[in-house]
C-alpha positions in Angstrom: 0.0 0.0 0.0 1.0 3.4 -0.8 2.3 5.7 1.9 -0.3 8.2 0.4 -3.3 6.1 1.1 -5.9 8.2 2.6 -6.4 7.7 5.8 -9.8 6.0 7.2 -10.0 4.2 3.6 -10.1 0.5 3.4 -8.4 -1.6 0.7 -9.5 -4.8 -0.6 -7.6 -6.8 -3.0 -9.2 -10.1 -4.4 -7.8 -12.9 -7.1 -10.9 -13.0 -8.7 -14.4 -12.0 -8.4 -17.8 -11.8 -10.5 -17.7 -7.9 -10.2 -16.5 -5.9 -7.7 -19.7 -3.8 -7.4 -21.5 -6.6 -6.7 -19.4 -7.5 -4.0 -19.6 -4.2 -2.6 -23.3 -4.4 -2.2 -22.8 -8.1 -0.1 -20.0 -6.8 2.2 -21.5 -3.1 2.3 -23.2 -3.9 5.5 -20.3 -5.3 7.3 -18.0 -2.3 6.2 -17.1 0.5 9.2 -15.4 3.2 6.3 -15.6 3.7 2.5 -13.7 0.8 0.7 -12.0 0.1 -2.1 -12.6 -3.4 -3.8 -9.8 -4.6 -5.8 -10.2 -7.8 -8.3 -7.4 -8.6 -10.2 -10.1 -10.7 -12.5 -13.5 -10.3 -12.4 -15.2 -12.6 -14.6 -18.9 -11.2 -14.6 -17.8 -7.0 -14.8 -21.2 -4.8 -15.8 -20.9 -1.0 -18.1 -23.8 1.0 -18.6 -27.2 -0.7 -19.0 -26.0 -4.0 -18.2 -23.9 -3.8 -20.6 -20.9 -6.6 -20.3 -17.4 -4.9 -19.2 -14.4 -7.6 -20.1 -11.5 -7.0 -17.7 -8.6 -9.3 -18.8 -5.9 -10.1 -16.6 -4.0 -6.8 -16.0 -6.5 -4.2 -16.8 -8.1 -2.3 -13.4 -11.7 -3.4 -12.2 -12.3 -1.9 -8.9 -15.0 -0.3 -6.4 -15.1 2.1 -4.2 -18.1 1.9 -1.5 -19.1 4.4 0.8 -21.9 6.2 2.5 -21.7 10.2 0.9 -25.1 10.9 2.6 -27.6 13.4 0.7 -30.7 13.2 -1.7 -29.5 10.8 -4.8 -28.8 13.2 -7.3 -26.2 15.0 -5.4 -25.1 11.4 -4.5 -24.8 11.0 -8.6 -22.5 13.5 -9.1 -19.7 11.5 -7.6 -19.5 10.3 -11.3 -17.7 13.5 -12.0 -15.4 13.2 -8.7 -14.3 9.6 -10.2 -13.9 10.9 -13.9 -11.4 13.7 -12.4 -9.6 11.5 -10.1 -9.5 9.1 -13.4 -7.9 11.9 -15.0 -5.4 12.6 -12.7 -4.5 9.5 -12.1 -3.6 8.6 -15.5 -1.7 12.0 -16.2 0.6 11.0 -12.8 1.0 7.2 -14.5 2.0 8.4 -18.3 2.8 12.0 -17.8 0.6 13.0 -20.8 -2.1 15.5 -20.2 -2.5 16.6 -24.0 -3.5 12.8 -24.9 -6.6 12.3 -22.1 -10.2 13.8 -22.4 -13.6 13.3 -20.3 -16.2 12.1 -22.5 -20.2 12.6 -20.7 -21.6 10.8 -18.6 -19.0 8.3 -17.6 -15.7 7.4 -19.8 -12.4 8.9 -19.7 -10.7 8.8 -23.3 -6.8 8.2 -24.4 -5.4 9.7 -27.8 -9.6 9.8 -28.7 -10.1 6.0 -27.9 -12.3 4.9 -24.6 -9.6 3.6 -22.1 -12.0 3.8 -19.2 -15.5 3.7 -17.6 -17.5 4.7 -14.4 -20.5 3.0 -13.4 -22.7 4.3 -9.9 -24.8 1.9 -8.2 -26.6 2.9 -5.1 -27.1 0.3 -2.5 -30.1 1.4 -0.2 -33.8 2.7 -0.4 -35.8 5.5 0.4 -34.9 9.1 -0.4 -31.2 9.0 0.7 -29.0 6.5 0.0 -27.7 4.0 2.1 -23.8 3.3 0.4 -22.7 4.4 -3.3 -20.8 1.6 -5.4 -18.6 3.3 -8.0 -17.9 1.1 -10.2 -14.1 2.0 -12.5 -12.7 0.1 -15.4 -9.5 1.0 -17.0 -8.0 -1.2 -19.9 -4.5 -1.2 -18.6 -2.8 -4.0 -20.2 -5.9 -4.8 -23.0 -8.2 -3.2 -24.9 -11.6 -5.3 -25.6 -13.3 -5.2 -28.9 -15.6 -2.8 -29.6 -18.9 -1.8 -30.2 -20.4 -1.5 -33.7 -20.5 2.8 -33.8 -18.6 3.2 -30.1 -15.8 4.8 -29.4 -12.9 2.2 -30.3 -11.8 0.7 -27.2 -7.2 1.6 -26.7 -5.3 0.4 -23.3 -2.9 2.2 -21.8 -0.3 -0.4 -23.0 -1.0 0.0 -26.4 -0.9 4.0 -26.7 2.3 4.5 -24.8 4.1 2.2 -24.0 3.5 1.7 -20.3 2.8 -0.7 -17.8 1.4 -0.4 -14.7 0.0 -3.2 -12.3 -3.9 -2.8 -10.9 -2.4 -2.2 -7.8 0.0 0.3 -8.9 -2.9 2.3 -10.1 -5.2 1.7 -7.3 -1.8 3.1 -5.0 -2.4 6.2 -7.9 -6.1 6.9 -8.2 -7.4 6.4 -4.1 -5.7 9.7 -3.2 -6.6 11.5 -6.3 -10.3 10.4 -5.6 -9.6 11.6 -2.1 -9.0 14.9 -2.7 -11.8 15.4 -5.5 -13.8 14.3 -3.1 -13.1 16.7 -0.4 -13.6 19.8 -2.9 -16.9 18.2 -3.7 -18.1 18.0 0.3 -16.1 21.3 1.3 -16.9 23.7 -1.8 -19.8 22.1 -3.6 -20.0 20.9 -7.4 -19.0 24.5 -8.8 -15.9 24.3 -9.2 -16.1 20.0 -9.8 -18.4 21.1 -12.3 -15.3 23.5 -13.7 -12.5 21.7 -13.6 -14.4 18.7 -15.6 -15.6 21.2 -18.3 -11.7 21.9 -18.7 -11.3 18.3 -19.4 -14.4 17.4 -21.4 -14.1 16.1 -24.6 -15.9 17.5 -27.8 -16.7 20.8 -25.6 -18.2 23.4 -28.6 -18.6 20.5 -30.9 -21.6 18.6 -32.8 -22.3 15.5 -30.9 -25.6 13.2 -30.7 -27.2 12.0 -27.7 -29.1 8.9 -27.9 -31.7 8.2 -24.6 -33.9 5.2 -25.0 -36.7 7.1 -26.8 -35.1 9.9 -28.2 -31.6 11.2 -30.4 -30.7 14.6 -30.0 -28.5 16.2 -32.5 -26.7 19.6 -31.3 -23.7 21.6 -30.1 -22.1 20.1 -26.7 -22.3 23.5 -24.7 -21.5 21.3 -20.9 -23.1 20.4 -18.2 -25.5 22.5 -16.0 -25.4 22.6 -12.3 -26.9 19.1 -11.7 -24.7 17.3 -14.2 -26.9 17.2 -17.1 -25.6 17.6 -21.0 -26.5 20.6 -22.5 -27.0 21.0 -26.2 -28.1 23.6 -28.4 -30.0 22.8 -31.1 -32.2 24.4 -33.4 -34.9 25.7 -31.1 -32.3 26.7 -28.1 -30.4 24.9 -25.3 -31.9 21.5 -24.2 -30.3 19.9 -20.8 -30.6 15.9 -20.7 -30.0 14.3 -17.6 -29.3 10.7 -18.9 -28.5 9.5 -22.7 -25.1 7.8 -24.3 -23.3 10.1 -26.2 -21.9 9.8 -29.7 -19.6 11.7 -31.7 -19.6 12.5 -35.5 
């Protein structure tokens, strides 16, 4: 373990798993901190809409569980706090910042190609939640096949050269999440909000965003103060709170 592990955080490595957020919601009761699940294979990892996430041996599947507290959608904008931390992470690995981009809602790019993703999963009921499961895949080592109109999938391996264990990177990304997370609880999601838009890929570029019912073609303008995309299309700007995102 790093010397600059965060203090109060547990860490949990495993040899293999089905997926490290479901995991997280078994042991979530039996925690007394916020966690971080390790598997060095998981065999049954979950993307976006249940949507299969392959994690050969040597790319990072992890979890981080804890109890943030709060109404779910400011719960949600974790998602941000681990696309940051993401981001710095991987700019302390390969020492590249011109190569890495965030692209909405949840996947950090390399050299244009998805390298990682972010899924949230609450773990609770009611109107707060109980613990948050976030859910982070990076292709370290491999980069999976990809889907038919989908960003192509890159590892960091292939695009430069280097190689870094799971638990090198976990060592890398718990502080950075850390301290994303603190500017989130101490100053709000101003300035989380900012320093993502800084980062954001396609920003002031046509894009289309697909939800289950609807595509939207438009101009990426950001995010608004609750995390949604905005667009502007024809008839104005048009915030959408949950849709994948596709780009020209």
């Amino acid at each position: 373990m790093s010397s600059n592990w965060p203090e109060g955080v547990g860490r949990i490595v495993l040899p293999e798993i089905d997926s490290t957020n479901a995991e997280a919601a078994r042991i979530a009761p039996s925690l007394s901190g916020p966690t971080w699940i390790l598997a060095l294979r998981q065999t049954k990892g979950r993307g976006r809409r249940g949507r299969d996430w392959r994690d050969p041996e040597g790319n990072f599947a992890a979890t981080y569980i804890t109890r943030p507290g709060g109404p779910p959608d400011q719960v949600a904008l974790r998602s941000f706090v681990a696309a940051l931390a993401l981001h710095e992470a991987l700019l302390t690995l390969t020492g590249r910042p011109e190569s890495f981009a965030l692209k909405w809602p949840n996947d950090v790019l390399l050299n244009g190609g998805k390298l990682a993703g972010i899924l949230l999963e609450s773990i609770g009921h009611g109107a707060q939640v109980g613990h948050l499961a976030i859910g982070i895949g990076v292709n370290l080592q491999h980069a999976p096949e990809g889907e038919a109109g989908a960003v192509s999938p890159v590892s960091v391996m292939s695009e430069t050269g280097i190689c870094a264990s799971p638990e090198e990177f976990l060592d890398i990304l718990a502080p950075a999440y850390a301290r994303w997370d603190h500017q989130l609880v101490t100053y709000g999601f101003a300035p989380i909000r900012q320093a993502w838009l800084t980062r954001a890929a396609r920003l002031g570029q046509p894009i289309v965003a697909r939800t289950v019912t609807e595509t939207h073609e438009g101009t990426f303008e950001g995010i608004d103060a609750t995390g949604a995309l905005v667009l502007r299309m024809t008839h104005g700007l048009r915030a959408i709170p949950a849709a994948e995102v596709y780009f020209s």
